[in-house]
C-alpha positions as CSV (number, residue, x, y, z in Angstrom):
1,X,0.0,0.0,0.0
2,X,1.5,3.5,-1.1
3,X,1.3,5.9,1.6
4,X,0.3,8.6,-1.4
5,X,-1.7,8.6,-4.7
6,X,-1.8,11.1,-7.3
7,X,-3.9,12.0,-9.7
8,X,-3.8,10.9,-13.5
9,X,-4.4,14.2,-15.7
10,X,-3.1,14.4,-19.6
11,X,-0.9,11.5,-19.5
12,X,0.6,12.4,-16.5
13,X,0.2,11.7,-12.4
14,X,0.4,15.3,-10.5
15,X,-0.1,16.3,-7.5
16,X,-3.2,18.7,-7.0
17,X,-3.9,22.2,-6.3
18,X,-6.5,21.8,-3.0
19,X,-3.3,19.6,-1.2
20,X,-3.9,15.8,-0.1
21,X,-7.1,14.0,1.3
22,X,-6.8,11.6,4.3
23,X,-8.3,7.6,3.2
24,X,-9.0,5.4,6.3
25,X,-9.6,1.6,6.2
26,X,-13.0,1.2,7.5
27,X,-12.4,-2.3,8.2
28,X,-9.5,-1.3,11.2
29,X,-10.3,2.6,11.6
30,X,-7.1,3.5,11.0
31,X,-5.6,5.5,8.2
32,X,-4.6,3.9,5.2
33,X,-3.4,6.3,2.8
34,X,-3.2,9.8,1.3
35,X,-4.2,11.2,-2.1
36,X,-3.9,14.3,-4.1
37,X,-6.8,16.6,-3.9
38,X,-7.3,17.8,-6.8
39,X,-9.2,21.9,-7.4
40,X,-10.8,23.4,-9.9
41,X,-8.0,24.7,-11.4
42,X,-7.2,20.9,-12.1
43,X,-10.5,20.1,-12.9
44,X,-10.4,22.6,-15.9
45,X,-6.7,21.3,-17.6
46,X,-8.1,17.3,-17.4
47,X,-11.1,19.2,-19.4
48,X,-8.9,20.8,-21.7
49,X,-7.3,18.3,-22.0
50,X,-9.9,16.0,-23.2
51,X,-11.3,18.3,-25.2
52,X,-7.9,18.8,-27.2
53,X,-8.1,14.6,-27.9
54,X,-11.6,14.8,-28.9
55,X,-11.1,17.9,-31.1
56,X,-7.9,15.8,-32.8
57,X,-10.5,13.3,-34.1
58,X,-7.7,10.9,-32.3
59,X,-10.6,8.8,-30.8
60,X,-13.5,9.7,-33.2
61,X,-11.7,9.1,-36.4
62,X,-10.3,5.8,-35.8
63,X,-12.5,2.9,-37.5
64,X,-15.0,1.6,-34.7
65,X,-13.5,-1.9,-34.3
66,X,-10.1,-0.4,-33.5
67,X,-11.9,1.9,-30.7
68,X,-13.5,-1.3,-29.6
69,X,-10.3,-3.3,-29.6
70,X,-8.8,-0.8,-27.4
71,X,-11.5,-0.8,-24.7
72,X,-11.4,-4.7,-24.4
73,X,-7.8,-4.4,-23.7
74,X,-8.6,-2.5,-20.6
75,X,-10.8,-5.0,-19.2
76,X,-7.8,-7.7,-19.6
77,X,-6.0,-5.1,-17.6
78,X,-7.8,-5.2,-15.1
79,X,-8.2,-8.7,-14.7
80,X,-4.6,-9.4,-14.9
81,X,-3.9,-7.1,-12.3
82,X,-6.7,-8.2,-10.4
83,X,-4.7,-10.2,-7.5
84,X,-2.8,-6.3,-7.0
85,X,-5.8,-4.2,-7.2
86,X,-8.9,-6.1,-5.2
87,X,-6.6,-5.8,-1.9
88,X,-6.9,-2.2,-2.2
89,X,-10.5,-2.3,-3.0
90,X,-10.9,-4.2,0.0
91,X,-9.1,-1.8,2.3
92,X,-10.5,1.4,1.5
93,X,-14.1,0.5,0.8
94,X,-14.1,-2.4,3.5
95,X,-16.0,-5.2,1.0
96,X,-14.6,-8.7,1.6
97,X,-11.6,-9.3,-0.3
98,X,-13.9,-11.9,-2.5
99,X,-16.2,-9.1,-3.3
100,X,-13.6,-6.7,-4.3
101,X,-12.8,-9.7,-6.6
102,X,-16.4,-9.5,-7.8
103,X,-16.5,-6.2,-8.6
104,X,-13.6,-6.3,-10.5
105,X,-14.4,-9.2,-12.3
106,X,-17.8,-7.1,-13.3
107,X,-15.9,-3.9,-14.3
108,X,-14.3,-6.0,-16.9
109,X,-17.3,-7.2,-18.0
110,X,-18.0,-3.7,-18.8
111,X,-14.9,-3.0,-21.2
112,X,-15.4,-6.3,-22.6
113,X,-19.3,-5.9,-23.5
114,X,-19.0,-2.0,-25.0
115,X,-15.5,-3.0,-26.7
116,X,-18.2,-5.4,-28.5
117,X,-20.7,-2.9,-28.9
118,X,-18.5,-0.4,-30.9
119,X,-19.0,-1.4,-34.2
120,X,-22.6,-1.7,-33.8
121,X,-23.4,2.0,-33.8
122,X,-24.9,2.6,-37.0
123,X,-27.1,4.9,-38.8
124,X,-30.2,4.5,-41.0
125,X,-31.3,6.1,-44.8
126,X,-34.6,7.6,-44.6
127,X,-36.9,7.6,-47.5
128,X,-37.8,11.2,-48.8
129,X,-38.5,9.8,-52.3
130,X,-37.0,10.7,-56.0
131,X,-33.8,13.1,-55.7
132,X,-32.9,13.2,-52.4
133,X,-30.4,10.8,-50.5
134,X,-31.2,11.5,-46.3
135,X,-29.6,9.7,-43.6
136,X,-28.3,9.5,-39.9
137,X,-24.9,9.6,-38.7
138,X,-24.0,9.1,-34.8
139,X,-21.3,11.8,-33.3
140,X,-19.9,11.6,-29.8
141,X,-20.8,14.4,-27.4
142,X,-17.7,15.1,-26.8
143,X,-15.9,15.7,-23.3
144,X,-17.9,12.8,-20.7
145,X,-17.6,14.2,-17.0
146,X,-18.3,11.4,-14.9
147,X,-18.3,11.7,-11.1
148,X,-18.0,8.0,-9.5
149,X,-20.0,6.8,-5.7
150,X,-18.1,5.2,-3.3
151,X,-20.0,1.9,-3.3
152,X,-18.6,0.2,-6.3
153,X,-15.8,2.8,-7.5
154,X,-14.0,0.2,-10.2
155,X,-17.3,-1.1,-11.7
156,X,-19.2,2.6,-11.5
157,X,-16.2,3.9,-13.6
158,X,-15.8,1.0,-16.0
159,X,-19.9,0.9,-16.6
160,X,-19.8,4.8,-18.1
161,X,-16.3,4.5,-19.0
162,X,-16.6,2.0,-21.1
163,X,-19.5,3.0,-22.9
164,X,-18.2,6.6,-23.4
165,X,-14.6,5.5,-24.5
166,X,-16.6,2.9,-27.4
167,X,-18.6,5.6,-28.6
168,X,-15.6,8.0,-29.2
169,X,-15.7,10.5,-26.4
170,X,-13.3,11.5,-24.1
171,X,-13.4,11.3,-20.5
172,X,-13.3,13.3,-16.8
173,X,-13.7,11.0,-14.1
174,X,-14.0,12.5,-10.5
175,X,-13.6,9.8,-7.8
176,X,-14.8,9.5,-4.3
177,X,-13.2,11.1,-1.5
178,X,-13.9,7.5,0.1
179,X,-12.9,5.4,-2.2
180,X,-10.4,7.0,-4.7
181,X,-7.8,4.3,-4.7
182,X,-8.3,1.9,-6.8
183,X,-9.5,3.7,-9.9
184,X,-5.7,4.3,-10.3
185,X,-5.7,1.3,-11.9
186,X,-8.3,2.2,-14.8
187,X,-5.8,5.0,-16.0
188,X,-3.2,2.7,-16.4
189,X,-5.4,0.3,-17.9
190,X,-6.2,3.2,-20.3
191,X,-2.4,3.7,-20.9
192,X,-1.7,-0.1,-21.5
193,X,-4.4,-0.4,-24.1
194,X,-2.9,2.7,-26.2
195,X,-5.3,5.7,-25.3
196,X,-3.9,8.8,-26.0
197,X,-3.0,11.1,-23.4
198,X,-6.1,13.3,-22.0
199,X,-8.6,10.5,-23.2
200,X,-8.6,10.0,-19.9
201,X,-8.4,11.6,-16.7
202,X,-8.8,10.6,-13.5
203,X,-8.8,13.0,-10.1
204,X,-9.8,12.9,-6.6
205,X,-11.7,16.1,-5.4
206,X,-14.2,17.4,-3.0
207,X,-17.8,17.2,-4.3
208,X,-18.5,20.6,-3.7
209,X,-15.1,21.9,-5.2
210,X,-14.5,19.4,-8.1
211,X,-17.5,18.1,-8.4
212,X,-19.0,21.4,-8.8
213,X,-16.4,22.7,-11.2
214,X,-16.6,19.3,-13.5
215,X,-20.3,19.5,-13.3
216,X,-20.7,23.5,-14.4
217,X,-17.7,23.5,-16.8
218,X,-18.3,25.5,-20.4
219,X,-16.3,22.5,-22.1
220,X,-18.2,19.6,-20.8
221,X,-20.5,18.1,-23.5
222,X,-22.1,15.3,-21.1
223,X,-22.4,14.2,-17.5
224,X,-23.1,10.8,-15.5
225,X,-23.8,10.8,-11.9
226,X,-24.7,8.0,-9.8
227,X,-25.6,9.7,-5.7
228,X,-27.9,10.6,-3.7
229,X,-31.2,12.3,-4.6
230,X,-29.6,16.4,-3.7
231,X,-26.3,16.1,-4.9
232,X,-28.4,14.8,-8.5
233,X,-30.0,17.7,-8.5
234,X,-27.1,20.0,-8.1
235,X,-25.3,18.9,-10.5
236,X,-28.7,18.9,-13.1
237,X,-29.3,22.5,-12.3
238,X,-25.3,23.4,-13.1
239,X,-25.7,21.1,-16.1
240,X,-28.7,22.9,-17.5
241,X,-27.1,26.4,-17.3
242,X,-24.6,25.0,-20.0
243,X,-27.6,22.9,-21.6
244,X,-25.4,19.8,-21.2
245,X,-27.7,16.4,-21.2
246,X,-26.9,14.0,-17.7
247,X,-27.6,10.7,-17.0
248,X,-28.6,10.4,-12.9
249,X,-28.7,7.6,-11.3
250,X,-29.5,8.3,-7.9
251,X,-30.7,5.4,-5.7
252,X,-33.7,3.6,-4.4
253,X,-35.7,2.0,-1.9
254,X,-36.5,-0.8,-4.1
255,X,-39.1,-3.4,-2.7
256,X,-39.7,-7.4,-3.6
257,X,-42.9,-8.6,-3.3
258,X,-43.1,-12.1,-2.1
259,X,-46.6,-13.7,-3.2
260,X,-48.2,-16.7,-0.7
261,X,-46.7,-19.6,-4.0
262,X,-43.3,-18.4,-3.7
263,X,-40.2,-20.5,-3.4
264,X,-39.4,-19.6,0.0
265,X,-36.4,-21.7,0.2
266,X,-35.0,-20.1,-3.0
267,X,-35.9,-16.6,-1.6
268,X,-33.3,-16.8,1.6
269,X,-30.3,-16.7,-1.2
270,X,-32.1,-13.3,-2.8
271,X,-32.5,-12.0,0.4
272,X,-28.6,-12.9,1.0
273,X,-27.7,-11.2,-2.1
274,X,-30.4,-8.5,-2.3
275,X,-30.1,-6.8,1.2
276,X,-26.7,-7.9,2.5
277,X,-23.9,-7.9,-0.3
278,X,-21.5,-4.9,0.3
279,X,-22.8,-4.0,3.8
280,X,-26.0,-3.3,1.9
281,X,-24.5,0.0,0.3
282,X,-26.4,-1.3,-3.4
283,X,-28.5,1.9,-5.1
284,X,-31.1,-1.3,-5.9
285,X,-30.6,-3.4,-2.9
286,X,-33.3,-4.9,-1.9
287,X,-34.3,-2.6,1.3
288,X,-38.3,-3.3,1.7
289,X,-39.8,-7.1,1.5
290,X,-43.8,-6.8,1.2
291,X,-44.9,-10.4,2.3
292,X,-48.2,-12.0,1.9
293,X,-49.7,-12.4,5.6
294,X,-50.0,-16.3,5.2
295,X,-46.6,-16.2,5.0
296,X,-45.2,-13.4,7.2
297,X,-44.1,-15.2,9.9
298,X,-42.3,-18.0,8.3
299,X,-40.5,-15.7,6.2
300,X,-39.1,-13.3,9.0
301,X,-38.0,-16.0,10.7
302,X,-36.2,-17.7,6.9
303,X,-34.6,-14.2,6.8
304,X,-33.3,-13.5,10.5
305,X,-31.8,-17.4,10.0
306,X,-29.9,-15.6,7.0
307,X,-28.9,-12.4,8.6
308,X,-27.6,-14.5,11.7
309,X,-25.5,-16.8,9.7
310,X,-23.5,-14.3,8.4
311,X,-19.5,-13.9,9.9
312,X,-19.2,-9.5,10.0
313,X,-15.3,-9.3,9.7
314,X,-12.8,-7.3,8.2
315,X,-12.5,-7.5,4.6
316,X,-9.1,-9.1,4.4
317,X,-9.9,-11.6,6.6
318,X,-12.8,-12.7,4.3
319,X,-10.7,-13.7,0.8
320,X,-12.9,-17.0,0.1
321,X,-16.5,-17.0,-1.0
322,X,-19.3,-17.4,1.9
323,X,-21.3,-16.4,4.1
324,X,-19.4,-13.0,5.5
325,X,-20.3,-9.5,5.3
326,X,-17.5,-6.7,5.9
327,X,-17.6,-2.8,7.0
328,X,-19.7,0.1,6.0
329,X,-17.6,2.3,4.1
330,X,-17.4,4.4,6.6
331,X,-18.5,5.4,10.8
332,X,-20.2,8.1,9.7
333,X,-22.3,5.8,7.1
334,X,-22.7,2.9,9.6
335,X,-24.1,5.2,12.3
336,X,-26.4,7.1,10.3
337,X,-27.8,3.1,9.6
338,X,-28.1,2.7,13.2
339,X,-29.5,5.9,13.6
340,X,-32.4,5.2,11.1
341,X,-33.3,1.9,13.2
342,X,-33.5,3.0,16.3
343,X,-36.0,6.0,15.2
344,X,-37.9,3.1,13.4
345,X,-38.2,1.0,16.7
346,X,-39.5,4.0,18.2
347,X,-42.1,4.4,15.7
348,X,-43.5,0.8,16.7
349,X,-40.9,-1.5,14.1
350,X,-40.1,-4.8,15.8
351,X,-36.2,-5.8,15.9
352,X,-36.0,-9.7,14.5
353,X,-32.0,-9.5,14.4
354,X,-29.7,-7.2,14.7
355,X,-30.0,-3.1,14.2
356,X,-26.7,-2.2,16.6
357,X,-23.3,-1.6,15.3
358,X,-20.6,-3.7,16.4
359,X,-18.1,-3.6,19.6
360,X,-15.2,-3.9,17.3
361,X,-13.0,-1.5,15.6
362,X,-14.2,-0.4,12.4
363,X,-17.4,0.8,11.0
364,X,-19.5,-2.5,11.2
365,X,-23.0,-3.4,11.4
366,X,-25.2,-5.9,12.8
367,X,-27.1,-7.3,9.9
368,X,-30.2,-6.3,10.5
369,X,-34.0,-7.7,9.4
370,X,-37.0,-5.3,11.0
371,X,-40.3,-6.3,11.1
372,X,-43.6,-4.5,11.7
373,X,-42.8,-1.8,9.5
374,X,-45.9,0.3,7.9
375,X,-45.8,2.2,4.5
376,X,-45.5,5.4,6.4
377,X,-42.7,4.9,9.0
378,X,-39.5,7.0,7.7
379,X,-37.6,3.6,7.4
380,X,-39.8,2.5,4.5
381,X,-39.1,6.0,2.4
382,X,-36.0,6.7,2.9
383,X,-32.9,4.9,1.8
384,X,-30.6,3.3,4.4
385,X,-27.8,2.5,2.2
386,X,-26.9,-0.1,4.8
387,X,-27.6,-4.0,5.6
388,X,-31.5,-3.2,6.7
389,X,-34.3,-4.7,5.2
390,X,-38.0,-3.6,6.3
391,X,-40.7,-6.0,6.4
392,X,-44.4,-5.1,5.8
393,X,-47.1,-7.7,5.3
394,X,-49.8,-7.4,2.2
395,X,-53.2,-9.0,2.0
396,X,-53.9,-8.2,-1.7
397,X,-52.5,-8.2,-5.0
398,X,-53.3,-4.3,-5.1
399,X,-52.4,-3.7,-1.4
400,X,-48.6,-5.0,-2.6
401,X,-48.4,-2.4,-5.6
402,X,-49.3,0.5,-3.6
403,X,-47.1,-0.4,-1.0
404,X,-44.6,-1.1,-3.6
405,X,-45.1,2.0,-5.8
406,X,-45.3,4.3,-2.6
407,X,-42.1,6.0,-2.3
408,X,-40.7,8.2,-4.7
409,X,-38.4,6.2,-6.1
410,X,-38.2,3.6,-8.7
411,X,-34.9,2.1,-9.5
412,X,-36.3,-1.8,-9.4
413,X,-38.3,-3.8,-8.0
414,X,-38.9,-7.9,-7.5
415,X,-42.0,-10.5,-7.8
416,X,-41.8,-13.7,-6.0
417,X,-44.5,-15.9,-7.2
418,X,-45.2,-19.0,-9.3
419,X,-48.1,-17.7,-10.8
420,X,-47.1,-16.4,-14.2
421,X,-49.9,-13.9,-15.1
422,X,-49.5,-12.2,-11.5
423,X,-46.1,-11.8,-12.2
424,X,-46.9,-10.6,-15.7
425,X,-49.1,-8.2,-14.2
426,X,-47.0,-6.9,-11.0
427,X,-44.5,-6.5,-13.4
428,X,-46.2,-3.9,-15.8
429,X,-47.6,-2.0,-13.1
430,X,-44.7,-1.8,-11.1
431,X,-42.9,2.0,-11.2
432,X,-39.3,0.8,-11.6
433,X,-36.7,0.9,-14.2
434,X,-36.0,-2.9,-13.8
435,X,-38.2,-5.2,-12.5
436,X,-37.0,-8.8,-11.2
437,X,-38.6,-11.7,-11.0
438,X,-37.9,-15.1,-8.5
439,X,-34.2,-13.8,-8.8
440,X,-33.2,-10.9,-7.2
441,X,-30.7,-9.3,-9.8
442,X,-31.3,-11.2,-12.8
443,X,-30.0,-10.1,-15.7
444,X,-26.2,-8.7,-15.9
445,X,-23.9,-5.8,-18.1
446,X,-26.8,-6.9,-21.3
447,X,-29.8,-5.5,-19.2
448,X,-30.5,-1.9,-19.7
449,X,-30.8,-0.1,-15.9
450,X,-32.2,3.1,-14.8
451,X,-35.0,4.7,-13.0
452,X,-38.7,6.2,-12.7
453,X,-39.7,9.0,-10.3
454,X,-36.5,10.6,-7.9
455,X,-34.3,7.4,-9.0
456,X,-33.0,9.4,-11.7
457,X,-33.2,8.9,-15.7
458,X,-31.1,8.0,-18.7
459,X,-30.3,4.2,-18.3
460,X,-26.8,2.6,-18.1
461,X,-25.5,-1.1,-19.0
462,X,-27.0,-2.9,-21.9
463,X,-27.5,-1.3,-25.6
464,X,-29.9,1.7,-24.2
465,X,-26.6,3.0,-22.7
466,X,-24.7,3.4,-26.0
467,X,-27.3,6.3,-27.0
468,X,-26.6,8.3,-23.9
469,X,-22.8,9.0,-25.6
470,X,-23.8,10.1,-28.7
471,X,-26.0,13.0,-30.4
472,X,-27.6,11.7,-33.9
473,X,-26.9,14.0,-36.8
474,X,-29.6,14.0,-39.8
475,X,-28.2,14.4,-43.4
476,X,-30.1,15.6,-46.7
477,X,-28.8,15.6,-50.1
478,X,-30.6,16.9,-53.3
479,X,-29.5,14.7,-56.0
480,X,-29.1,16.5,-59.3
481,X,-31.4,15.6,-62.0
């Protein structure tokens, strides 16, 4: 572990203008490491930069297979580098040391599946009949800003990265004061694979420094966001001054619906997956379960089994697959989850397991499962970003979909059922970008992801995604008689 990062601007690793940001280990406490903070002074060279490369046609011009070639090679990168980077991940995020694997394993995915994509970009003629020739050409916006979240900082960057870079644009990426480690490795990645220098750039900075200057910046042409619900709508409102199209993706309290027929056994693994997999800190985790009254009590109990069989340690102490959990990325994070409980409990919620943090160092969590949770209780409307899933119980179809559809987000959502017409149904009505069903996360990089209502818009992953990078220019000719 380097006791200081830079950050990764026109080619080169600098230092930064606002000095150097403290990085702690939230699996120990302690301090793990210090990186450059960048200003926006260098916000605006990494954008001039990138605008220089995508003024030089250097990424634009080249034939779309070569583009794609190159952004495949970063994905190998990364997963020959994997064993060197996923102990970092660990460390500063706190993830087990087999998620951090995970993740990096998906952000490959990434540069693999757009590196595909790249060639498929193609316009259409349009018919305007005898003398004229009309058709559609696809152009790159131009400079990308991305700002990254600390949950998933490798995979974040790779899923806009990746798409951006295949498309032709150039790129600003600011990462997480939390988690800015590891992204180090997606600049050289960029640098192995033969991007020129200022397609990419890579810097640490304070959201309301940075982040503000990236997102307000005359020479950006496009923004991605993934955050909470304010921070979204700051950067929309600077975006819109400069009339500069975002894609926000900004969260959830995403519910699964679990029907009297469903597979309970099958459902303890989503519930594993869906609520407790990174601490919990998922934008579509699965943070509300509406159960069928039949079935309440059985299920509780299915789910508290889950949430006690899970070993909370320290992400480097977790390398194999299992049943572990690791820290919250950070105290402050972990006892704002705690915080939430306990004014749920005093709202009349029940505590089935957990709800405390632990007596360890570090910013760990009990995983938790409350039960009599009602529609209108804070805890069912507001996201915990934590290991905490709220029960309620349903007695009809319609009573579900309310519940379900009564926040104001809708990033996904889930149907448990074998009944294929209820599913069917549920699945139409329910407001969310991406609905599961019997399978918590189904799908992958191929399935387009975004949200309804305060969950944001645009959509990321899949072939939706590719249309976010690029503006589509209409040409006419008269032909000559």
């Amino acid at each position: 572990m380097k006791s200081y990062w830079q950050n990764f601007v026109d080619g080169a690793w600098v230092d930064g203008g606002g000095g150097r940001i403290d990085v702690f280990n939230p699996g120990s406490g302690e301090k793990l490491a210090e990186h450059a903070l960048a200003d926006a002074a260098d916000v605006d060279r990494a954008v001039k930069a990138a605008q220089r490369v995508h003024f030089s046609g250097a990424l634009s011009n080249l034939r779309p297979v070569e583009r794609g070639r190159m952004v495949q090679a970063m994905g190998r990168y990364l997963l020959e580098n994997i064993d060197e980077i996923a102990p970092v991940l660990t460390q500063e995020q706190g993830k087990p040391l087999w998620e951090a694997r995970i993740e990096i394993e998906g952000a490959a995915r990434y540069f693999e599946y757009y590196g595909n994509q790249a060639e498929t970009v193609e316009g259409r003629s349009i018919p305007l009949g005898q003398g004229y020739f009309d058709f559609t050409a696809h152009e790159p916006y131009g400079v990308s800003a991305q700002i990254i979240p600390w949950n998933y900082p490798v995979e974040m960057t790779a899923r806009s990265l990746s798409a951006a870079l295949a498309t032709g644009n150039t790129c600003v990426i600011k990462t997480p004061e939390l988690t800015p480690l590891s992204n180090a490795w997606l600049a050289k990645a960029a640098q192995a694979a033969g991007f020129p220098d200022g397609a990419v750039n890579i810097l640490c900075g304070l959201g309301s420094v940075a982040g503000a200057a990236l997102s307000s910046h005359p020479m950006v042409n496009q923004i991605v966001f993934t955050g909470s619900v304010p921070t979204g709508i700051a950067i929309a409102t600077a975006a819109a001054q400069n009339v500069v199209p975002c894609i926000l993706e900004l969260g959830g309290k995403s519910a699964a619906i679990v029907h009297n027929d469903a597979d309970l056994g099958a459902f303890e693994n989503d519930v594993r997956w869906g609520i407790y997999f990174n601490a919990g800190q998922v934008c579509s985790a699965m943070s509300r379960v509406i159960v069928h009254e039949d079935i309440h009590d059985d299920l509780v109990d299915r789910m508290t089994c889950v949430a006690k069989s899970l070993t909370v340690l320290p992400g480097m102490e977790q390398p194999e697959f299992g049943a572990t959990m690791g820290a919250m990325v950070s105290q402050a994070q972990r006892d704002r989850a705690v915080g939430m409980v306990a004014d749920a409990v005093t709202q009349g919620a029940r505590l089935a397991t957990g709800g405390h943090a632990l007596n360890i160092p570090g910013a760990f969590m009990e995983p938790t499962v409350l039960c009599d949770v009602t529609p209108d209780m804070a805890i069912a409307n507001e996201e915990v970003f934590g290991p905490v899933v709220s029960v309620m119980k349903f007695q009809s179809d319609e009573q579900a979909l309310s519940i379900a559809n009564g926040t104001p987000y809708g990033l996904v959502g889930g149907v448990f059922t074998q009944d294929l017409n209820r599913a069917t149904q549920a699945a139409q009505k329910m407001r969310a970008g991406q609905v599961f069903v019997n399978e918590w996360f189904a799908g992958g990089v191929e399935t387009p992801f975004g949200g309804y209502g305060k969950s944001g818009y645009g959509r990321e992953k899949g072939r939706e995604a590719l249309w976010n990078y690029v503006q589509t220019k209409n040409i006419a000719i008269k032909l000559g008689s």
